[in-house]
C-alpha atoms as a printed R data frame, in Angstrom:
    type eleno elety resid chain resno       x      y       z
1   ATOM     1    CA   UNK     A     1   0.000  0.000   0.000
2   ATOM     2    CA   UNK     A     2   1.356  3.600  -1.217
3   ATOM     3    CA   UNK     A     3   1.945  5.059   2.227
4   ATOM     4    CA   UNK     A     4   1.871  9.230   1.529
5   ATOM     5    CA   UNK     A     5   3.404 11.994   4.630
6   ATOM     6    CA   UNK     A     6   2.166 15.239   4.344
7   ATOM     7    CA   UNK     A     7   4.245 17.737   6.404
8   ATOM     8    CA   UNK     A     8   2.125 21.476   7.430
9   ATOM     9    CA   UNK     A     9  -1.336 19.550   7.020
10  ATOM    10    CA   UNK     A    10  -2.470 22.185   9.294
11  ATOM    11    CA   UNK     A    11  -1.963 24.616   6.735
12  ATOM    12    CA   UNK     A    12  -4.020 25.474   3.408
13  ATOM    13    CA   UNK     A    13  -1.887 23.256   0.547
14  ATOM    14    CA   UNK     A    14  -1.415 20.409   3.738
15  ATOM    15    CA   UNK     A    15  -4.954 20.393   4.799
16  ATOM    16    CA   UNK     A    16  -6.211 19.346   1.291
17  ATOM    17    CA   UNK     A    17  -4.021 17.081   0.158
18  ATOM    18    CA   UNK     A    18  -4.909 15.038   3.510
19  ATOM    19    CA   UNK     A    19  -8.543 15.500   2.822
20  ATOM    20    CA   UNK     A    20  -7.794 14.518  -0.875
21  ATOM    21    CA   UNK     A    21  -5.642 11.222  -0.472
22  ATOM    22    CA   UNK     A    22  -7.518 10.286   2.398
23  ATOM    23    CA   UNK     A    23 -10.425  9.884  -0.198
24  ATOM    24    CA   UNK     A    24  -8.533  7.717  -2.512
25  ATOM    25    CA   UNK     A    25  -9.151  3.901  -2.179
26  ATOM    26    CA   UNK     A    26  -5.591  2.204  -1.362
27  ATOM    27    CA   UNK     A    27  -3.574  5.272   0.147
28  ATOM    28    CA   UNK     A    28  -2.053  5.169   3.636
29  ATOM    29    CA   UNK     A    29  -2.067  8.850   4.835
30  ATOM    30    CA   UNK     A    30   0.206 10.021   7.940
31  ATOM    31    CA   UNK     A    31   0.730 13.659   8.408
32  ATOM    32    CA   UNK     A    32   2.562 16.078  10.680
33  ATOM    33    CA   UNK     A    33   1.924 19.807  12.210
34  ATOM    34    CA   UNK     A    34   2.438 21.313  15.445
35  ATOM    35    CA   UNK     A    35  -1.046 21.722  16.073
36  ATOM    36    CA   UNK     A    36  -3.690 19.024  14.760
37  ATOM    37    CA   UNK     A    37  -6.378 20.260  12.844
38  ATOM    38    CA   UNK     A    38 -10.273 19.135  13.244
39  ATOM    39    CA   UNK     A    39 -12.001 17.252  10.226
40  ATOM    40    CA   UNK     A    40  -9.556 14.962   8.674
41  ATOM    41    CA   UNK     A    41 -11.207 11.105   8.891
42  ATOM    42    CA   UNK     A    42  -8.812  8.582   7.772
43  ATOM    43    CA   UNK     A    43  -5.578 10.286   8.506
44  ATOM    44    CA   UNK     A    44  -2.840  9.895  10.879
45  ATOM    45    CA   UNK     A    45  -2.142 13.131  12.555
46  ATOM    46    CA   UNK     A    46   1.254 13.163  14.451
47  ATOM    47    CA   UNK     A    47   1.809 16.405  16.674
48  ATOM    48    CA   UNK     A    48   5.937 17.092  15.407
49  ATOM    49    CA   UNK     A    49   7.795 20.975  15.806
50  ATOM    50    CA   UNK     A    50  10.361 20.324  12.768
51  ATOM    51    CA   UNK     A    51  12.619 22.636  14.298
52  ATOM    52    CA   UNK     A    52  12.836 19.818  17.367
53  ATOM    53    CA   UNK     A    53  15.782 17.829  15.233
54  ATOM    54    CA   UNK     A    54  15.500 15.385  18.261
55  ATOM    55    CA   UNK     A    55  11.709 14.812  18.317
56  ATOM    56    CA   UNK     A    56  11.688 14.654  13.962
57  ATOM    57    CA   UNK     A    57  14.484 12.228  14.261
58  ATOM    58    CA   UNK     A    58  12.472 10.180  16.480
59  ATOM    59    CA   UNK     A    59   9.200 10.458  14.644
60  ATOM    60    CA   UNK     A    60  10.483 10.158  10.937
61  ATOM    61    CA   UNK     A    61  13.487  7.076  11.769
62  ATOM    62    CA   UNK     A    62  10.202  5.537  12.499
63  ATOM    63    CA   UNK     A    63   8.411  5.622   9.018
64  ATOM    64    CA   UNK     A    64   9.968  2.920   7.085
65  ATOM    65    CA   UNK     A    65   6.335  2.424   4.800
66  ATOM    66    CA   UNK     A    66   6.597  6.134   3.263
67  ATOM    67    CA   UNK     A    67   6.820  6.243  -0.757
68  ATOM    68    CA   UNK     A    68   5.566  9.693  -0.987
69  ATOM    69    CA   UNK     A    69   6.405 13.355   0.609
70  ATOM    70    CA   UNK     A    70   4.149 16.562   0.677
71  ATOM    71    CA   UNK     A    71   6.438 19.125   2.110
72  ATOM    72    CA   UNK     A    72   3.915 21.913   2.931
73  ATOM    73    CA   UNK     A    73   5.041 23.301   5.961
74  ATOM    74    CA   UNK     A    74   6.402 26.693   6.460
75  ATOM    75    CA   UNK     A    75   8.062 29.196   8.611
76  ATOM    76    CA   UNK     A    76   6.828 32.686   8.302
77  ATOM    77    CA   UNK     A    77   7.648 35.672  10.623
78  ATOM    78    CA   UNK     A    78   5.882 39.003  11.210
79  ATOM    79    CA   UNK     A    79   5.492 41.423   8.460
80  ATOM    80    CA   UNK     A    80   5.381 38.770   5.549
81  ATOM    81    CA   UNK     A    81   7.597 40.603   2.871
82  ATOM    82    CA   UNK     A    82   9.844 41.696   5.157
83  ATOM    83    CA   UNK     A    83  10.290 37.925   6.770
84  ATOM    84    CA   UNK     A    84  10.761 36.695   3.045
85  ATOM    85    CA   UNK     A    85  14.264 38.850   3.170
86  ATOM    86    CA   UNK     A    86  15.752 37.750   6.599
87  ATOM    87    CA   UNK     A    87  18.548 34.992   6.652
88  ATOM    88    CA   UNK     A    88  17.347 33.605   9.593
89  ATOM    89    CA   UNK     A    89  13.837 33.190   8.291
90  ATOM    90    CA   UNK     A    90  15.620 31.462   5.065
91  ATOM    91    CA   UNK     A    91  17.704 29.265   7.281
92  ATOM    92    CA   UNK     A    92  14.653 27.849   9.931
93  ATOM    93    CA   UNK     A    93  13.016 26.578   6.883
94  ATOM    94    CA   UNK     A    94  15.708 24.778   5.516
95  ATOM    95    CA   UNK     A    95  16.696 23.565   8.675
96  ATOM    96    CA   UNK     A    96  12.596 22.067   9.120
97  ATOM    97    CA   UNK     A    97  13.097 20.267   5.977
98  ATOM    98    CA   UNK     A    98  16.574 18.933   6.895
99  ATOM    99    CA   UNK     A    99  15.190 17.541  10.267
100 ATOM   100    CA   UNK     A   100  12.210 15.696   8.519
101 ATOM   101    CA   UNK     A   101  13.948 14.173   5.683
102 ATOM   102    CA   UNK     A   102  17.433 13.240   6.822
103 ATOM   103    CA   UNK     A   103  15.966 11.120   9.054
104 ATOM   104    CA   UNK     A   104  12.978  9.833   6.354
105 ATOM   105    CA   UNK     A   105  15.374  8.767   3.770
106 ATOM   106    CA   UNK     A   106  17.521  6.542   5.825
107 ATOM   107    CA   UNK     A   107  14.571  4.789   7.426
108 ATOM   108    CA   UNK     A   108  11.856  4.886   3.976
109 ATOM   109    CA   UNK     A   109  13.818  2.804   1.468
110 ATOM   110    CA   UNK     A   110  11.000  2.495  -0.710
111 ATOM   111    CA   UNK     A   111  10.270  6.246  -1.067
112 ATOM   112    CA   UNK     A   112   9.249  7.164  -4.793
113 ATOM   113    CA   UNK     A   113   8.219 10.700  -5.036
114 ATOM   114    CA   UNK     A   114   8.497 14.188  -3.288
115 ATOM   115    CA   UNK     A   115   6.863 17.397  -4.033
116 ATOM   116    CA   UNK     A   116   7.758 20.535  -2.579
117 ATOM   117    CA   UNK     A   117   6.131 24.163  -2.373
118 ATOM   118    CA   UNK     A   118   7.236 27.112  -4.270
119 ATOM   119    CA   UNK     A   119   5.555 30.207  -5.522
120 ATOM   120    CA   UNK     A   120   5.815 33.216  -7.540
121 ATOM   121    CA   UNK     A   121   8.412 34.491  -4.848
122 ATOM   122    CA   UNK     A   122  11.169 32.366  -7.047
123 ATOM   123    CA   UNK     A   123  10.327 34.782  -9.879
124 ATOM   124    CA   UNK     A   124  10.755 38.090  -7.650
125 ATOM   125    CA   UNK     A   125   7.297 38.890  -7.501
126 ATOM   126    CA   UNK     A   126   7.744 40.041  -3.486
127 ATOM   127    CA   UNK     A   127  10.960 42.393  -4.764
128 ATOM   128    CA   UNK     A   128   9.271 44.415  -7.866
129 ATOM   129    CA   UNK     A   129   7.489 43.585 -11.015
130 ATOM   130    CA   UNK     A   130   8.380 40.193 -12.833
131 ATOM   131    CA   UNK     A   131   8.731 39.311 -16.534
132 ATOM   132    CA   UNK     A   132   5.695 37.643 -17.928
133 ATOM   133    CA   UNK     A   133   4.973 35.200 -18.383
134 ATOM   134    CA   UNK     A   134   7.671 33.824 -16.220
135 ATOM   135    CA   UNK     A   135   8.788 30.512 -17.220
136 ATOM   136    CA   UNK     A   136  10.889 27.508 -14.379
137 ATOM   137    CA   UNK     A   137  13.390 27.629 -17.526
138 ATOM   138    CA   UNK     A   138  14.458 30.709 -17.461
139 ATOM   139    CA   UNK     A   139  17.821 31.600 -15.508
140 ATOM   140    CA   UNK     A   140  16.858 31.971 -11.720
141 ATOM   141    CA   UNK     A   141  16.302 34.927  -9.866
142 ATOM   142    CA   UNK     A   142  19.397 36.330  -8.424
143 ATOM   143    CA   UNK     A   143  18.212 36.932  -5.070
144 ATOM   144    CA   UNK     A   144  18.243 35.053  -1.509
145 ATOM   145    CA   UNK     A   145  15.254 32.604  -1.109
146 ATOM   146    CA   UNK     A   146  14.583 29.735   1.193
147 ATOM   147    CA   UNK     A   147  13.445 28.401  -1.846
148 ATOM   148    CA   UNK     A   148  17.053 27.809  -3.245
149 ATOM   149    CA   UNK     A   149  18.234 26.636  -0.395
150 ATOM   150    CA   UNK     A   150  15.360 23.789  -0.248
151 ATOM   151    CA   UNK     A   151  15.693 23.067  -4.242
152 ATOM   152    CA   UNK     A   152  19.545 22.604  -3.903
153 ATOM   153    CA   UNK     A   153  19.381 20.552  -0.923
154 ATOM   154    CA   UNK     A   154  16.835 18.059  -2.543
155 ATOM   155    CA   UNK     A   155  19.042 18.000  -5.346
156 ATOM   156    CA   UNK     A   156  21.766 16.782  -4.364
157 ATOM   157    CA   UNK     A   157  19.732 14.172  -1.704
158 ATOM   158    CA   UNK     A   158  18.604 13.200  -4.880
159 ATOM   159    CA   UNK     A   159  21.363 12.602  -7.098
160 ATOM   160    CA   UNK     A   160  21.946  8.253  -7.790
161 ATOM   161    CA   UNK     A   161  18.337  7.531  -6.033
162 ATOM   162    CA   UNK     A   162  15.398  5.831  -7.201
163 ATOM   163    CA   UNK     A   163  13.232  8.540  -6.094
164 ATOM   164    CA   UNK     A   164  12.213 11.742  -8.528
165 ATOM   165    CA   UNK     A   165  10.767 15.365  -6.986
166 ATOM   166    CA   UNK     A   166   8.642 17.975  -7.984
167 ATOM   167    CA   UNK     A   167   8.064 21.809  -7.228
168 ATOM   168    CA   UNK     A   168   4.866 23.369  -7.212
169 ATOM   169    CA   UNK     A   169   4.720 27.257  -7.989
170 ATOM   170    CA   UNK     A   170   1.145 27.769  -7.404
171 ATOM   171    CA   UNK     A   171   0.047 31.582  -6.678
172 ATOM   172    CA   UNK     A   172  -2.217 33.249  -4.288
173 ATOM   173    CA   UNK     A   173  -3.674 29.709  -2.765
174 ATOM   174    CA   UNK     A   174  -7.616 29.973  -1.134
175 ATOM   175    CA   UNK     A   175  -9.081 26.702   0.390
176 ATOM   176    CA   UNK     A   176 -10.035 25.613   3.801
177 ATOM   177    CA   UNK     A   177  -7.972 25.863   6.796
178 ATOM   178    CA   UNK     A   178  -8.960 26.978  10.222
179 ATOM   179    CA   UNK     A   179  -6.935 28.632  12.439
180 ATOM   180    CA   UNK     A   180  -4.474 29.305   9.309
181 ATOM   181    CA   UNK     A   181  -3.080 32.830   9.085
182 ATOM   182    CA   UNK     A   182  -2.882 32.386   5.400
183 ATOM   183    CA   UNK     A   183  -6.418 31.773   4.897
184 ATOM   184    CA   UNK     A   184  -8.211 34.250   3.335
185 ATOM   185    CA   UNK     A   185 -11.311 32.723   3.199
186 ATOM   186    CA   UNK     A   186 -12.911 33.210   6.476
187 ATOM   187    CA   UNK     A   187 -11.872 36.761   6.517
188 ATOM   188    CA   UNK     A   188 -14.264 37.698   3.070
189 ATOM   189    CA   UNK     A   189 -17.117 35.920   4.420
190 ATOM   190    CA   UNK     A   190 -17.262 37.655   7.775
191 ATOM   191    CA   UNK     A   191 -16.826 41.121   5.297
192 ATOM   192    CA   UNK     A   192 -19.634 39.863   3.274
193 ATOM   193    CA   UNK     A   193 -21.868 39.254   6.245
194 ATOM   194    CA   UNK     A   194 -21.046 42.492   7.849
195 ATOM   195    CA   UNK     A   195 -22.051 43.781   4.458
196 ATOM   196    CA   UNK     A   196 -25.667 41.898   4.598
197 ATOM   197    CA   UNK     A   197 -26.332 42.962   7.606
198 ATOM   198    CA   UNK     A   198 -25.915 46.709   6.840
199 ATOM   199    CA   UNK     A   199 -27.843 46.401   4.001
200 ATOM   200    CA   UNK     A   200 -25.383 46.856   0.992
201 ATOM   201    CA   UNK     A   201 -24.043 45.468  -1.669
202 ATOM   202    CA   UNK     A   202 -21.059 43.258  -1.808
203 ATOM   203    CA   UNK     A   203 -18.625 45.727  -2.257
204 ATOM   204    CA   UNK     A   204 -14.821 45.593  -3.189
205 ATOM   205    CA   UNK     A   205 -12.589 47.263  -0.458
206 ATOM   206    CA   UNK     A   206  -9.770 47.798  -1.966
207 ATOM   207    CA   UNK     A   207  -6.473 46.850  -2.815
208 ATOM   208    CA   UNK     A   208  -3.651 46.629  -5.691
209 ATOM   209    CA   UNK     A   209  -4.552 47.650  -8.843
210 ATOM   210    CA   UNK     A   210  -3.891 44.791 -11.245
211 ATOM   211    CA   UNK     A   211  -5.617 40.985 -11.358
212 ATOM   212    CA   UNK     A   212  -3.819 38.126  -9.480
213 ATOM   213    CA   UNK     A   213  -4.392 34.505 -10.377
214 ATOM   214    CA   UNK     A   214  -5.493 32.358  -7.732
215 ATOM   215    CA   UNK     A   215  -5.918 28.403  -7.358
216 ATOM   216    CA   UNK     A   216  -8.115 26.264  -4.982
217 ATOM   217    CA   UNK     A   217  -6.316 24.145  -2.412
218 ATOM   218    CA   UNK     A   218  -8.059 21.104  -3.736
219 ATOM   219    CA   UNK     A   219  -7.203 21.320  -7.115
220 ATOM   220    CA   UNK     A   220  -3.828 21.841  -6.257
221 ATOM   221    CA   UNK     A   221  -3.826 18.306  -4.449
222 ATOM   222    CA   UNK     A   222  -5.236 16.993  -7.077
223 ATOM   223    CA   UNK     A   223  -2.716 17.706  -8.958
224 ATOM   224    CA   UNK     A   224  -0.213 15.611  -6.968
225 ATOM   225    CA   UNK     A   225  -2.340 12.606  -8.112
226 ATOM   226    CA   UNK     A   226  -2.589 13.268 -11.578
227 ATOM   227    CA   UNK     A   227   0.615 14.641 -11.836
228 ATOM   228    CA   UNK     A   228   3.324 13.524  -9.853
229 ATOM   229    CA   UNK     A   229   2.165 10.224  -9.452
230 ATOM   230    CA   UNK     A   230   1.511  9.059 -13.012
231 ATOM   231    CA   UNK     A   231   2.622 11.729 -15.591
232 ATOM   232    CA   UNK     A   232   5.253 13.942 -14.683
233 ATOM   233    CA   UNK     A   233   9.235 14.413 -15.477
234 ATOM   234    CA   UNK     A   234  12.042 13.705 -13.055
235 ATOM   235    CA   UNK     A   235  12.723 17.024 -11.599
236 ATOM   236    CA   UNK     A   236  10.108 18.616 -13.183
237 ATOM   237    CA   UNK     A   237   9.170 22.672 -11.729
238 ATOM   238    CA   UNK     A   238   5.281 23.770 -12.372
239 ATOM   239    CA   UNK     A   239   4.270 27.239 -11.876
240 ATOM   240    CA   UNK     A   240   1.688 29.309 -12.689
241 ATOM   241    CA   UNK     A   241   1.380 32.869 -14.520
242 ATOM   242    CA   UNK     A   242   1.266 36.000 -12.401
243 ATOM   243    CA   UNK     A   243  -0.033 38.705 -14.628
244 ATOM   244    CA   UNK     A   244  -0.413 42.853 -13.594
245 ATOM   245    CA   UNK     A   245  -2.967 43.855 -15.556
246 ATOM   246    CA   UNK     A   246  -4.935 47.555 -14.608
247 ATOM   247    CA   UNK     A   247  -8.467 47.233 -14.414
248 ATOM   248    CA   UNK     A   248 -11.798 49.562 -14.109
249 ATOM   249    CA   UNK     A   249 -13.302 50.018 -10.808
250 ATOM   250    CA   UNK     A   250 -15.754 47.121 -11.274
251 ATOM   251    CA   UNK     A   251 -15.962 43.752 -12.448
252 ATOM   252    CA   UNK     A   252 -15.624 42.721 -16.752
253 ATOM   253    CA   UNK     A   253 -18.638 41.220 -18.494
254 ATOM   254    CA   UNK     A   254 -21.933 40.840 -16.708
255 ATOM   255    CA   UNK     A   255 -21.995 42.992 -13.778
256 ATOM   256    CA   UNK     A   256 -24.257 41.364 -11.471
257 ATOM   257    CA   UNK     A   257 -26.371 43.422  -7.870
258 ATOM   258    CA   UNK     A   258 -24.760 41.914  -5.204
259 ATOM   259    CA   UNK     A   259 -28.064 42.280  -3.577
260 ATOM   260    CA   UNK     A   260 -30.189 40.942  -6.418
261 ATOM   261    CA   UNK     A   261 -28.617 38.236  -8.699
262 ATOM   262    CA   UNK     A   262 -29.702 40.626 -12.061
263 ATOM   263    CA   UNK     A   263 -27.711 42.579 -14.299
264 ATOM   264    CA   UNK     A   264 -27.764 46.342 -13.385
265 ATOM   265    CA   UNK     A   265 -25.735 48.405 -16.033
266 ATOM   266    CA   UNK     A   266 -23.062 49.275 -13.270
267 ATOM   267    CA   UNK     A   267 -20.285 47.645 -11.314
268 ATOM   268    CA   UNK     A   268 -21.662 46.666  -7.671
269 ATOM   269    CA   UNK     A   269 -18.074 45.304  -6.890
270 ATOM   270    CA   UNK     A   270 -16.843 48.923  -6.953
271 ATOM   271    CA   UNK     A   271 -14.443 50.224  -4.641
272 ATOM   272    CA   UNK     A   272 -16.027 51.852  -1.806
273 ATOM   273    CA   UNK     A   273 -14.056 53.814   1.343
274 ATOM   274    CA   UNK     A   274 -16.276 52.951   3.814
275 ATOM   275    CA   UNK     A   275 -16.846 49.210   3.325
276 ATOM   276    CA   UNK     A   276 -14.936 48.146   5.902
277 ATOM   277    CA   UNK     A   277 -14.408 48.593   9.639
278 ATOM   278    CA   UNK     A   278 -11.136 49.701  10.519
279 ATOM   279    CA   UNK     A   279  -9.111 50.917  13.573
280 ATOM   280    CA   UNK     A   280 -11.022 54.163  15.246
281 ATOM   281    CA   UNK     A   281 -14.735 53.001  13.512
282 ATOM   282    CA   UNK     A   282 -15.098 50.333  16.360
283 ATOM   283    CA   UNK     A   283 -17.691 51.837  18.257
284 ATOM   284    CA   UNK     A   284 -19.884 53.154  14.566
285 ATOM   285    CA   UNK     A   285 -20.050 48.988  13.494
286 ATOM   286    CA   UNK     A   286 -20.728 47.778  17.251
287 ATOM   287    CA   UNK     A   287 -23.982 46.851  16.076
288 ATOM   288    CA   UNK     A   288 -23.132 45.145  13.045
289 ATOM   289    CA   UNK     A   289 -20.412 42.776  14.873
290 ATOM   290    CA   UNK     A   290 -22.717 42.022  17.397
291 ATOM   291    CA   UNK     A   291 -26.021 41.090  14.632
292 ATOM   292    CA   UNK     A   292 -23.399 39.006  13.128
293 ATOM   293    CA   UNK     A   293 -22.278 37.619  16.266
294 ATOM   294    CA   UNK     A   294 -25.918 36.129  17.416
295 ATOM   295    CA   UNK     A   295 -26.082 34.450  14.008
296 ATOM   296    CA   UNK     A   296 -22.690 32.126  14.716
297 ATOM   297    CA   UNK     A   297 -24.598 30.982  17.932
């Protein structure tokens, strides 16, 4: 039986790729977080710090069935560009995947496959504007990244074994995850009810002015099934297209009421000022938090 680890499963990517090959008939699923997430049936949840090199040493020696890695955990610090820039930040994450797999490849002789988590961040996108489309074959980005230090260090673990890895560069990533910081999710549905409850329309509040692509969680562990397992190239790097594009205040094609479901002629996803409640407007949306309060009981 394929036996697959998924490391940050309390995390977007993590979460549902548990969910996903927990699903599939003949899959063995053991994953790892500091904290164990609710609502995963049919997984093995193991409670593991990877920067405790003792306690991963002693966890991972262990796993002798493993054949495939999801390395989807992840080290952030406050103020998340900033973090991205720090050594130290680089260095903790290399060091977290160092203390899960050094001890996993000695112990899982039969491993096959690893995939491991990029983004758009190997292209520059968190230092200035990129070239676009970017492409995994073009030269990379002269700049300090965890990422390099993760890529070279699986490369040369990999060199004369069996085994074959992939990187995912997915952008912005939206799925389900409670209790994750990186989950935007939750946030734009309390905004939309805080929005119903005032009695307008879903309005946009705000933000850069071009169009970023997005994928769902789920079909981003779906690809690890369709792709990694059956299709794709040793050492193969996937990524997806981050495009600036300007846009008008509202949204293209049929611009639907918010309030209404019908066409109306104008954008009701325009920007307003005053959609949402921010620092020193506590006391004017009191009433609002507290409507939508009573419904969550």
């Amino acid at each position: 039986m394929p036996t697959i680890l998924i490391a940050g499963v309390s995390g977007l990517v993590g979460f549902a790729a548990a969910k996903h090959f927990a699903r599939l008939p003949g899959w063995k699923v053991v994953a790892v977080s500091r904290r164990t997430p609710e609502g995963l049936e049919g997984v093995e949840v193991i409670s593991v710090d990877l920067t405790d090199r003792a306690r991963s040493a002693e966890v991972f020696g262990r796993m002798r069935d493993v054949t495939h890695l999801v390395y989807a955990a992840l080290y952030e610090k406050p103020g998340l560009v900033r973090g991205w820039r720090e050594r130290d930040q680089m260095e903790t994450n290399l060091r977290m995947l160092e203390h899960l797999f050094e001890p996993l490849r000695g112990a899982a002789r039969g491993l096959e496959h690893v995939t491991l988590l990029q983004g758009t961040k190997a292209y520059g996108a968190h230092l200035g504007p990129i070239t676009v489309p970017a492409k995994e074959r073009q030269p990379r980005h002269q700049h300090e990244n965890f990422y390099w230090l993760q890529e070279d260090y699986l490369r040369a673990r990999q060199a004369g074994q069996p085994w074959h890895w992939t990187i995912l560069r997915p952008q912005v990533i939206f799925g389900e995850s409670l209790g994750s910081h990186m989950n935007v999710i939750p946030a734009i549905g309390v905004y939309a009810a805080l929005l119903k409850e005032a009695g307008r329309p879903l309005s946009f509040p705000g933000g850069p002015s071009w169009v970023r692509e997005a994928v769902d969680a789920d079909l981003l562990a779906r690809v690890r099934v369709g792709g990694h397992l059956a299709r794709m190239r040793e050492r193969d790097v996937q990524h997806q297209q981050r495009r600036r594009l300007r846009v008008a205040p509202g949204v293209a094609g049929d611009r639907r009421d918010a309030r209404h479901g019908r066409g109306t002629g104008r954008a009701a996803l325009a920007c307003r000022d005053d959609a949402v409640p921010r620092a020193g407007m506590a006391d004017d949306r009191a009433p609002l938090w507290s409507a939508f309060a009573r419904t969550l009981r």
